[in-house]
Residue frames as a rotation matrix with the C-alpha (Angstrom) as fourth column:
UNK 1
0.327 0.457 -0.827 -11.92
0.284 0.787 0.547 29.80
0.901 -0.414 0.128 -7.58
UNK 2
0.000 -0.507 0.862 -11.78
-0.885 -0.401 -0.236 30.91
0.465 -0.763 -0.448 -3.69
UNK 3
-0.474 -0.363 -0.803 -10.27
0.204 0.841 -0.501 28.68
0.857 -0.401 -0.324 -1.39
UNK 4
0.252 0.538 0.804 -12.38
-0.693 -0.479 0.539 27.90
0.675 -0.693 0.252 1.78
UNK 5
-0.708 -0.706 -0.001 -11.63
-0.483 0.485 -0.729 25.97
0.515 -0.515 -0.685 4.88
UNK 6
0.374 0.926 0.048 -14.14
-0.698 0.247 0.672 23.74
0.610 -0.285 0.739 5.90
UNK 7
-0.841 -0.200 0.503 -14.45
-0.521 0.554 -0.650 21.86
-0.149 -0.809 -0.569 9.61
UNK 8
0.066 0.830 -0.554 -16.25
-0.095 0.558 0.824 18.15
0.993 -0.002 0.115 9.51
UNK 9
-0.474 -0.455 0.754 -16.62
-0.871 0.367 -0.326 16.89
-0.128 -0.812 -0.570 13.26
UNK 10
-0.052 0.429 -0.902 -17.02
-0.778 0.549 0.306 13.12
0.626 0.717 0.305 13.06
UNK 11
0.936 -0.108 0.335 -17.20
-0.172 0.689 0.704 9.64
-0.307 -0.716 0.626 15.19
UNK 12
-0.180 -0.933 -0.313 -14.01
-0.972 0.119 0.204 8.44
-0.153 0.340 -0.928 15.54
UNK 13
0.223 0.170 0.960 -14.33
-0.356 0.931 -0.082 5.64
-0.907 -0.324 0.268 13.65
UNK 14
-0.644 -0.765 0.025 -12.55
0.045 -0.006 0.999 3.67
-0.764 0.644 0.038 10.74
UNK 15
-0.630 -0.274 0.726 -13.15
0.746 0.047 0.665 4.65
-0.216 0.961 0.175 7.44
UNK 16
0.479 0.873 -0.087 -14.83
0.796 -0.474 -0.376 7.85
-0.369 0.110 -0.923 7.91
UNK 17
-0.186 -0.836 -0.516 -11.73
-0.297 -0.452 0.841 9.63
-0.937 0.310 -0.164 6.53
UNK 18
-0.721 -0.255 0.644 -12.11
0.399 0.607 0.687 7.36
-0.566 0.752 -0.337 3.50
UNK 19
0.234 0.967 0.100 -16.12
0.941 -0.200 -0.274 7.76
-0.245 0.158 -0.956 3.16
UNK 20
0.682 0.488 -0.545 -15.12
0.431 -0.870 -0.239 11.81
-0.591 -0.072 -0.803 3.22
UNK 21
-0.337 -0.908 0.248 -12.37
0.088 0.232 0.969 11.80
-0.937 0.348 0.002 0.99
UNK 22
-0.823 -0.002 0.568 -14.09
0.487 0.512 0.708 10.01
-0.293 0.859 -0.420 -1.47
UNK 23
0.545 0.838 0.035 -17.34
0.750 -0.468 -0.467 12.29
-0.375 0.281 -0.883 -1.37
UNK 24
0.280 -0.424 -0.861 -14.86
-0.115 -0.906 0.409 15.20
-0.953 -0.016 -0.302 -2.22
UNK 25
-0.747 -0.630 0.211 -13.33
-0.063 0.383 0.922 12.98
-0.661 0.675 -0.326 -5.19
UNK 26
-0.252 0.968 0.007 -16.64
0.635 0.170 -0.754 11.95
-0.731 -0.185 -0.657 -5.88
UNK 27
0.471 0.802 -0.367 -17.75
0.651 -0.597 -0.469 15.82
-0.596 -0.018 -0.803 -6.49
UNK 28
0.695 -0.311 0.648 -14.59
0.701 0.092 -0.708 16.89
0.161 0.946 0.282 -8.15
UNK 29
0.932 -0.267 0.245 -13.09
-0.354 -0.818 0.454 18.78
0.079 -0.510 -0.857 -5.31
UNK 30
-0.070 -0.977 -0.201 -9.17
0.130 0.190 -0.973 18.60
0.989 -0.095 0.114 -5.19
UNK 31
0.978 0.204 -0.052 -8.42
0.145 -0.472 0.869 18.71
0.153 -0.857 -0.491 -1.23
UNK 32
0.644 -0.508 0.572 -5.97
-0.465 -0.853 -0.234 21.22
0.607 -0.116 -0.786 -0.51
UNK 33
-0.603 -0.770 0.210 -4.96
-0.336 0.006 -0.942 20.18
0.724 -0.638 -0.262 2.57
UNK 34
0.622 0.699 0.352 -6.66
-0.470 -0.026 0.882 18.02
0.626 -0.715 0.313 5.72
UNK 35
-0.570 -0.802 0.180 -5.90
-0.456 0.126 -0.881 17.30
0.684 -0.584 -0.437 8.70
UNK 36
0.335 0.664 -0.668 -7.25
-0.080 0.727 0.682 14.93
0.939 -0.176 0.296 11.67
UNK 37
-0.763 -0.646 -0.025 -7.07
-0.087 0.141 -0.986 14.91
0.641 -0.750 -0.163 15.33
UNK 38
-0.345 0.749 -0.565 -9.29
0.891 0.451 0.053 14.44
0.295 -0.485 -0.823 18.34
UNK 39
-0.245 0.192 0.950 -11.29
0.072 -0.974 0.216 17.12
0.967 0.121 0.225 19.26
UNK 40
-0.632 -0.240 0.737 -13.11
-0.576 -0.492 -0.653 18.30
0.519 -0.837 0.172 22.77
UNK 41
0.321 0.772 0.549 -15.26
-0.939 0.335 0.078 15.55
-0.124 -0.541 0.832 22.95
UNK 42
-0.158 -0.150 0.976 -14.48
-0.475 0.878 0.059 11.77
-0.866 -0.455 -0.210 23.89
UNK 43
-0.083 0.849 0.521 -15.27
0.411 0.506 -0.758 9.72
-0.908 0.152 -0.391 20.98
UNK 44
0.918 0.354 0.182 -15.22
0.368 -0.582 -0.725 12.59
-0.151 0.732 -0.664 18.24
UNK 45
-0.099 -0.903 0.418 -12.74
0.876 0.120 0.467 13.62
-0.472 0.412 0.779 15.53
UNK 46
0.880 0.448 -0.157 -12.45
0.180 -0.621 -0.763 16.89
-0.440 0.643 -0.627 13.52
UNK 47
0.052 -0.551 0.833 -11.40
0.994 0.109 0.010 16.86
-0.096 0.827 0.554 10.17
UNK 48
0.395 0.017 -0.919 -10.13
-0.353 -0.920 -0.169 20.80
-0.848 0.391 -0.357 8.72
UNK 49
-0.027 -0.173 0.985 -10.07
0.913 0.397 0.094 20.47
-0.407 0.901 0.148 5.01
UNK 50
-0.389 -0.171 -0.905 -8.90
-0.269 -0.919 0.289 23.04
-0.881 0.356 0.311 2.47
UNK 51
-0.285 0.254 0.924 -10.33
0.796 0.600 0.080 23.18
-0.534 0.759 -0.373 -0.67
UNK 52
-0.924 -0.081 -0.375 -11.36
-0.153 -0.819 0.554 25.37
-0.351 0.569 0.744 -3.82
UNK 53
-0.317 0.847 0.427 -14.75
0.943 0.235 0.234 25.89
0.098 0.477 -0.873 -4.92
UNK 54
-0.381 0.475 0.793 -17.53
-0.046 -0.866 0.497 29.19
0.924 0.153 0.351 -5.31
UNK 55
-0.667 0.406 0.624 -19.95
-0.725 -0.161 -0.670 29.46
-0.172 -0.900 0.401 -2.47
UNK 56
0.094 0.963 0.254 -22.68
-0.950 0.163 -0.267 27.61
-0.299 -0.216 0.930 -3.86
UNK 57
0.127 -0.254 -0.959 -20.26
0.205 0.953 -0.225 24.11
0.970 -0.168 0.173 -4.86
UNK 58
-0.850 -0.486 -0.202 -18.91
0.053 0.303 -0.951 24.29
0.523 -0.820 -0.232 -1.14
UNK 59
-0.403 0.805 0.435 -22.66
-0.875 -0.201 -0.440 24.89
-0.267 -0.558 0.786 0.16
UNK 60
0.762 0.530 -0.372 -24.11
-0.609 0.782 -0.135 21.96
0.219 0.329 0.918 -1.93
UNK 61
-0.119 -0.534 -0.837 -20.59
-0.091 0.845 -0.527 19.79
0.989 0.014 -0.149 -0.66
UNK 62
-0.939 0.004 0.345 -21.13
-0.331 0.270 -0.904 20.44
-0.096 -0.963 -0.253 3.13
UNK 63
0.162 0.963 0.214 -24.82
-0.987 0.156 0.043 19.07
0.008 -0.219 0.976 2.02
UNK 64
0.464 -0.120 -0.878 -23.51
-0.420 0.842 -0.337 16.51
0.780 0.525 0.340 0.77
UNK 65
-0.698 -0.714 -0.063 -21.10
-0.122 0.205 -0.971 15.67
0.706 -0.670 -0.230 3.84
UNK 66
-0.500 0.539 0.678 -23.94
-0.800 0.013 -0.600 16.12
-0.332 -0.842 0.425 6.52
UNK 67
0.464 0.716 -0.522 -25.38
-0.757 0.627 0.187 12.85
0.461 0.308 0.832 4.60
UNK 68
-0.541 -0.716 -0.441 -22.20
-0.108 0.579 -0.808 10.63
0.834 -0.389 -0.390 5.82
UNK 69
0.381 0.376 -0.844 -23.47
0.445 0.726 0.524 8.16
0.810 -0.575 0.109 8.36
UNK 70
0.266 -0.342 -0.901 -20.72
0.944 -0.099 0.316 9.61
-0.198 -0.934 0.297 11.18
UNK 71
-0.751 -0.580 0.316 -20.65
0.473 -0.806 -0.354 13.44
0.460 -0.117 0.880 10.74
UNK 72
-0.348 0.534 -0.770 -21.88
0.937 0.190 -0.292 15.20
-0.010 -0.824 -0.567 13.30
UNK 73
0.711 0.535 -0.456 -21.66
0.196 -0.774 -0.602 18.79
-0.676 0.338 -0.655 11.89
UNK 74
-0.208 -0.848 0.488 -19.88
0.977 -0.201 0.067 20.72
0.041 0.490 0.871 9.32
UNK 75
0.384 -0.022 -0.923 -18.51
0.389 -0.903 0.183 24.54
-0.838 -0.429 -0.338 9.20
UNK 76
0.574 -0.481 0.663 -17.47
0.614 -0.283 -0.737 26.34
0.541 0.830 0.133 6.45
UNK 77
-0.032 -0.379 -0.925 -14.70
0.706 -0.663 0.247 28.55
-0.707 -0.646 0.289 8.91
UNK 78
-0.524 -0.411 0.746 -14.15
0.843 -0.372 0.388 30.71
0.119 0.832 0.541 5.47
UNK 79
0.066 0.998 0.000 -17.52
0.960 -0.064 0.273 32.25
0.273 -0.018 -0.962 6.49
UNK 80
0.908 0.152 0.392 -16.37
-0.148 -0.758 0.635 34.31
0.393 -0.634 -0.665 9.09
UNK 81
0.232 -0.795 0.561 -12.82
-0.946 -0.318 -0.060 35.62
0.226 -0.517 -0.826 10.83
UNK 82
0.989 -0.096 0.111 -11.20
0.010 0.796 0.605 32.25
-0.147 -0.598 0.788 11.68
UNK 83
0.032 -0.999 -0.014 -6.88
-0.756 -0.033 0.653 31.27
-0.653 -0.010 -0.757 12.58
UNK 84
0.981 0.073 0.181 -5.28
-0.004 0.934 -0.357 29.10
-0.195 0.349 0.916 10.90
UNK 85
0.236 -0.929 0.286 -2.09
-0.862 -0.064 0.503 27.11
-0.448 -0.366 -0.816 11.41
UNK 86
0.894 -0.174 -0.414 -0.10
-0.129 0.784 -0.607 25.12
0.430 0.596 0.678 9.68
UNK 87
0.423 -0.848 0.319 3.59
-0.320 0.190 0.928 23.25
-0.848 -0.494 -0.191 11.09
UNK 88
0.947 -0.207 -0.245 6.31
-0.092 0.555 -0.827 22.54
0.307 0.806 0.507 8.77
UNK 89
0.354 -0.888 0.294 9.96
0.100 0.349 0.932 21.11
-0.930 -0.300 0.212 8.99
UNK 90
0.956 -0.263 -0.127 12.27
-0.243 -0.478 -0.844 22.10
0.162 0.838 -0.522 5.93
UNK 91
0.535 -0.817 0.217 15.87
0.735 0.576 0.358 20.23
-0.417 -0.032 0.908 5.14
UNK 92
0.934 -0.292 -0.206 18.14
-0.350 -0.864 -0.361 22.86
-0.073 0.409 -0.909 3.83
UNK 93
0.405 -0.914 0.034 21.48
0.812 0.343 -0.473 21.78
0.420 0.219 0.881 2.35
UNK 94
0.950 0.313 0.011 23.75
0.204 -0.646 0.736 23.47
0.237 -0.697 -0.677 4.73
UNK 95
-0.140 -0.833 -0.535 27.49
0.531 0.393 -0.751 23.21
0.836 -0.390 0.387 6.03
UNK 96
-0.067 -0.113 -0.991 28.28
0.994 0.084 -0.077 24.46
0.092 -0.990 0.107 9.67
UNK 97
-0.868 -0.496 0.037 29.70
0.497 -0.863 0.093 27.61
-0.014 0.100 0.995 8.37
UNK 98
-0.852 0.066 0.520 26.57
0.086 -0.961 0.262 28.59
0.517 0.268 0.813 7.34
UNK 99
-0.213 0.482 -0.850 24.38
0.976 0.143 -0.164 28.25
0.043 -0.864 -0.501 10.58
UNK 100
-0.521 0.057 -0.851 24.93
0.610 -0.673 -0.419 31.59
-0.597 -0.738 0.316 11.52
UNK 101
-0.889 0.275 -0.366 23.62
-0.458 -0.487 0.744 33.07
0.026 0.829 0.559 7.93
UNK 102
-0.238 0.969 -0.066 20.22
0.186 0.113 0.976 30.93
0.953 0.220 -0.207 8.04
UNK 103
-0.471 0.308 -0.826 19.53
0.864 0.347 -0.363 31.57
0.175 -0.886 -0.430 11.35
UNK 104
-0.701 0.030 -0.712 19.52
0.121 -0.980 -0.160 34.97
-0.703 -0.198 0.684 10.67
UNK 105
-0.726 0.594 -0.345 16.71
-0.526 -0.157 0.836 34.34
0.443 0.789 0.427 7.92
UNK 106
-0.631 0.639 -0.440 14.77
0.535 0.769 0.349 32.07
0.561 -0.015 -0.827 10.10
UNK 107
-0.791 -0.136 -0.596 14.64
0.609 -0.267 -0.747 34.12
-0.058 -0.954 0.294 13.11
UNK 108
-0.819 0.514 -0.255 12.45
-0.540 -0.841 0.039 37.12
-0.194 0.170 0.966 11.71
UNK 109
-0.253 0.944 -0.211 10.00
-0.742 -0.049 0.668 34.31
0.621 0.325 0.713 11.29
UNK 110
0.105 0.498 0.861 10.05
-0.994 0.070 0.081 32.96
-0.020 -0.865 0.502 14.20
UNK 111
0.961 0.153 -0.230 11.02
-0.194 0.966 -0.170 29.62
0.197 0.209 0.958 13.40
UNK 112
0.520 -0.748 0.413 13.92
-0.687 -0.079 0.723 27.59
-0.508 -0.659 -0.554 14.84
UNK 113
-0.055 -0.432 -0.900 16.65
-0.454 0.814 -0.363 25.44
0.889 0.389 -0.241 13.33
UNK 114
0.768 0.267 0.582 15.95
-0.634 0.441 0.635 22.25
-0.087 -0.857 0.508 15.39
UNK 115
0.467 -0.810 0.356 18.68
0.438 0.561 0.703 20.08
-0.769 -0.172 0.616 14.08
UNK 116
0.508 -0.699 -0.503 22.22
-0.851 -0.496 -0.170 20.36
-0.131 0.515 -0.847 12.28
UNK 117
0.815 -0.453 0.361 24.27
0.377 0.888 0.264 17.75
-0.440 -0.079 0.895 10.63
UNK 118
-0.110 -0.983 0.147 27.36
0.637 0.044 0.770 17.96
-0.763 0.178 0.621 8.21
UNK 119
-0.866 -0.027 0.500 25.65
0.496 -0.181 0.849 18.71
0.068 0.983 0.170 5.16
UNK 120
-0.328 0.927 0.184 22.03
0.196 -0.123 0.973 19.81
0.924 0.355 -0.142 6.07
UNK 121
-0.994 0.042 0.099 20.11
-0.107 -0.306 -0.946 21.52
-0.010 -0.951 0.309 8.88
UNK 122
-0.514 0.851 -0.110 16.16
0.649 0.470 0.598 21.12
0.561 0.236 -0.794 9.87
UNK 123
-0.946 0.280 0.161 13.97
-0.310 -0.643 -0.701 24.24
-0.093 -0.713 0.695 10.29
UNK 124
-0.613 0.775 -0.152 10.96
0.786 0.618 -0.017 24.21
0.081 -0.130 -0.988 11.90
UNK 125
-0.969 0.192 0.156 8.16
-0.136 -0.941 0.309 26.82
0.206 0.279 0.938 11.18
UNK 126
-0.397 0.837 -0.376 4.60
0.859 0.195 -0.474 27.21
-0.324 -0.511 -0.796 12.66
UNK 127
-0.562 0.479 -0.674 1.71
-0.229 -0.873 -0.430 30.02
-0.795 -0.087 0.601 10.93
UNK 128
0.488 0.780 -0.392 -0.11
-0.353 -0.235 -0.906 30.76
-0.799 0.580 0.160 8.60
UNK 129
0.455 -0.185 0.871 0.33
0.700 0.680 -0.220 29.25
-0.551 0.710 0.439 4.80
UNK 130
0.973 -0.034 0.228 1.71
0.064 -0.910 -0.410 32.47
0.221 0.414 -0.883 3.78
UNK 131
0.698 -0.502 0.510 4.46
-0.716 -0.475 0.511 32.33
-0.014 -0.722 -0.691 5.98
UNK 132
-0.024 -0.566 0.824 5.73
0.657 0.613 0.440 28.84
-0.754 0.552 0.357 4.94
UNK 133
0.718 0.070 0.693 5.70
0.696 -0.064 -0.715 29.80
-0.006 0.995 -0.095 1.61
UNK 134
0.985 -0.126 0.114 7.58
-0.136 -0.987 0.082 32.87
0.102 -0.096 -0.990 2.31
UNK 135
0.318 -0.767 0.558 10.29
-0.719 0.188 0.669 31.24
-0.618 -0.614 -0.492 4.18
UNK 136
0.520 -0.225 0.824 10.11
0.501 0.862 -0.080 28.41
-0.692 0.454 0.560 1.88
UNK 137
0.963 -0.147 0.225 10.92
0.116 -0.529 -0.841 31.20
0.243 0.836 -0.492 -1.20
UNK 138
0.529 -0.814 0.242 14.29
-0.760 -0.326 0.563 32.27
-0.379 -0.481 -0.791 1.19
UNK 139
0.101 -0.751 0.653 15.62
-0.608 0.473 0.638 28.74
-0.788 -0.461 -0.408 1.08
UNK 140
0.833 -0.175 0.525 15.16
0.519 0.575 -0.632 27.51
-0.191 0.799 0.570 -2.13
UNK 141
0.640 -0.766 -0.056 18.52
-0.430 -0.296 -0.853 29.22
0.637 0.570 -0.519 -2.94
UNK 142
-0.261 -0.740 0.620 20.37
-0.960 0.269 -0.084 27.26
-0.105 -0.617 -0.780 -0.46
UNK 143
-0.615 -0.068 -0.786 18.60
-0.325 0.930 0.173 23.78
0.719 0.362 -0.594 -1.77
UNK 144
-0.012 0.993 0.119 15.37
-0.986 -0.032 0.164 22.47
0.167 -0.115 0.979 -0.43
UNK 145
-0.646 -0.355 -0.676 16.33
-0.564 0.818 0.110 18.73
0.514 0.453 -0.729 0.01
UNK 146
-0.334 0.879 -0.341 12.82
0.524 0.474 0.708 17.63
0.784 0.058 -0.618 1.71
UNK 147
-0.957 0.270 0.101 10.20
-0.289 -0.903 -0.317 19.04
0.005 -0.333 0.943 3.28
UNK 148
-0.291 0.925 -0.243 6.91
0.753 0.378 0.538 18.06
0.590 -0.026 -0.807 4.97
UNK 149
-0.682 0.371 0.630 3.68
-0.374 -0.918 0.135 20.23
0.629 -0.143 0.764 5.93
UNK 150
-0.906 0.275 0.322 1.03
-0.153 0.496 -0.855 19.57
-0.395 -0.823 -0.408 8.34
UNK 151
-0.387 0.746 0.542 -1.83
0.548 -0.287 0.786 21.22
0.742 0.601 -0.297 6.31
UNK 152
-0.443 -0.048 0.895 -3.86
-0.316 -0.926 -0.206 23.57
0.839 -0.374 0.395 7.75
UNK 153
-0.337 0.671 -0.660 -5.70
0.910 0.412 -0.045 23.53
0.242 -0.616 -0.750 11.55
UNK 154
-0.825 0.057 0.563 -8.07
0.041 -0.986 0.159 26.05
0.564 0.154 0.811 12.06
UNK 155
-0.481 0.584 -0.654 -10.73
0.845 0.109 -0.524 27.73
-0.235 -0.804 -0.546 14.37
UNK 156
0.253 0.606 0.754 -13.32
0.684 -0.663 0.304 30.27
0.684 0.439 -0.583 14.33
UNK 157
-0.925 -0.379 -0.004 -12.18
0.149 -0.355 -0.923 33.01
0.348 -0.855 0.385 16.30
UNK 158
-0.526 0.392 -0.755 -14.17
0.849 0.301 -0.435 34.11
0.057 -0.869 -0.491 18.78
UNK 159
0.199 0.700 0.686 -16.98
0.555 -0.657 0.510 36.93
0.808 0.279 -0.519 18.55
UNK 160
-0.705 -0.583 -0.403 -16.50
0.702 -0.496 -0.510 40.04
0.098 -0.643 0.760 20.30
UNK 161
0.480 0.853 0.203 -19.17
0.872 -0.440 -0.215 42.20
-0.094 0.281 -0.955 20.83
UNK 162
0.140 -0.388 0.911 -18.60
0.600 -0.699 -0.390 45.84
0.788 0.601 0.135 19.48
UNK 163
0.577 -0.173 0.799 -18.97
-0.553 -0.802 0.226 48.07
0.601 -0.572 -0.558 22.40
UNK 164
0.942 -0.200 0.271 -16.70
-0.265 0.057 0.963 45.30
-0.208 -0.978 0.001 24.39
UNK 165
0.495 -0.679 0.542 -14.22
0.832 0.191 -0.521 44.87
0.251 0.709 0.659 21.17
UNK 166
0.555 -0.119 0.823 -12.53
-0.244 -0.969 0.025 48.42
0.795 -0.215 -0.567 22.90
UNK 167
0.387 -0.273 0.881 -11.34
-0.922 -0.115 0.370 46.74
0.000 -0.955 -0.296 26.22
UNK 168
0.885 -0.278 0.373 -9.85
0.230 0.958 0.169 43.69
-0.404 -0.063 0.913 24.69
């Protein structure tokens, strides 16, 4: 099963989260991961949902989505070259002493310890879903003691023409 990333944009308006939810439940789709935020228009929301399906269940679910009273379009980003970002925060049984030892594992990914207490510190990590995971693999040996993701947000990148894909 390949995992694809599909953008809804929607009205912002209550229970169209629900309504798209349930059409996913509905069809028998597990969702991965979504997320929800305003987008570049006034008024409008876009959803980024992960999810697992072939080509031709995730073609016959974005039909199925463009039926929903408030969606305005859907993307499959999976399609074509698109980023995706995800934010997490990670507890990490800690003492003081060893600050200077996880820093030195966060660092190479770019991620910062944002707080420190007696017993436990809180890093914070931004990339790709690979990259948590990765980092996430490091610190289970130092105890994992909660831990929240954003899910993913993603874009299509931007098209380059070939002969101008040289001077970028």
């Amino acid at each position: 099963m390949q995992r694809h990333t599909i953008a809804v944009l929607v009205n912002d308006q209550p229970g169209v989260l629900t309504r798209v939810a349930t059409l996913f439940g509905q069809r028998g789709f597990n969702i991965d991961s979504i997320t929800v935020g305003g987008s570049e228009e006034a008024g409008l929301s876009r959803m980024v949902i992960s999810t697992g399906g072939d080509d031709q269940q995730i073609n016959q679910l974005m039909k199925q989505l463009y039926k929903l009273i408030d969606v305005i379009s859907v993307t499959n980003l999976s399609a074509n070259p698109f980023v995706s970002r995800e934010l997490a925060l990670i507890k990490v049984s800690a003492s003081p002493s060893q600050l200077a030892e996880l820093n030195g594992i966060v660092e190479p990914f770019r991620a910062a310890i944002v707080d420190v207490g007696p017993e436990s510190l809180i890093v914070q990590v931004t990339g790709d879903t690979e990259k948590i995971d990765a980092l996430l693999i490091l610190l289970q040996s130092y105890g994992v003691l909660e831990l929240t993701r954003t899910g993913a947000v993603a874009m299509a990148r931007s098209i380059v023409p070939a002969d101008a894909a040289a001077t970028v």
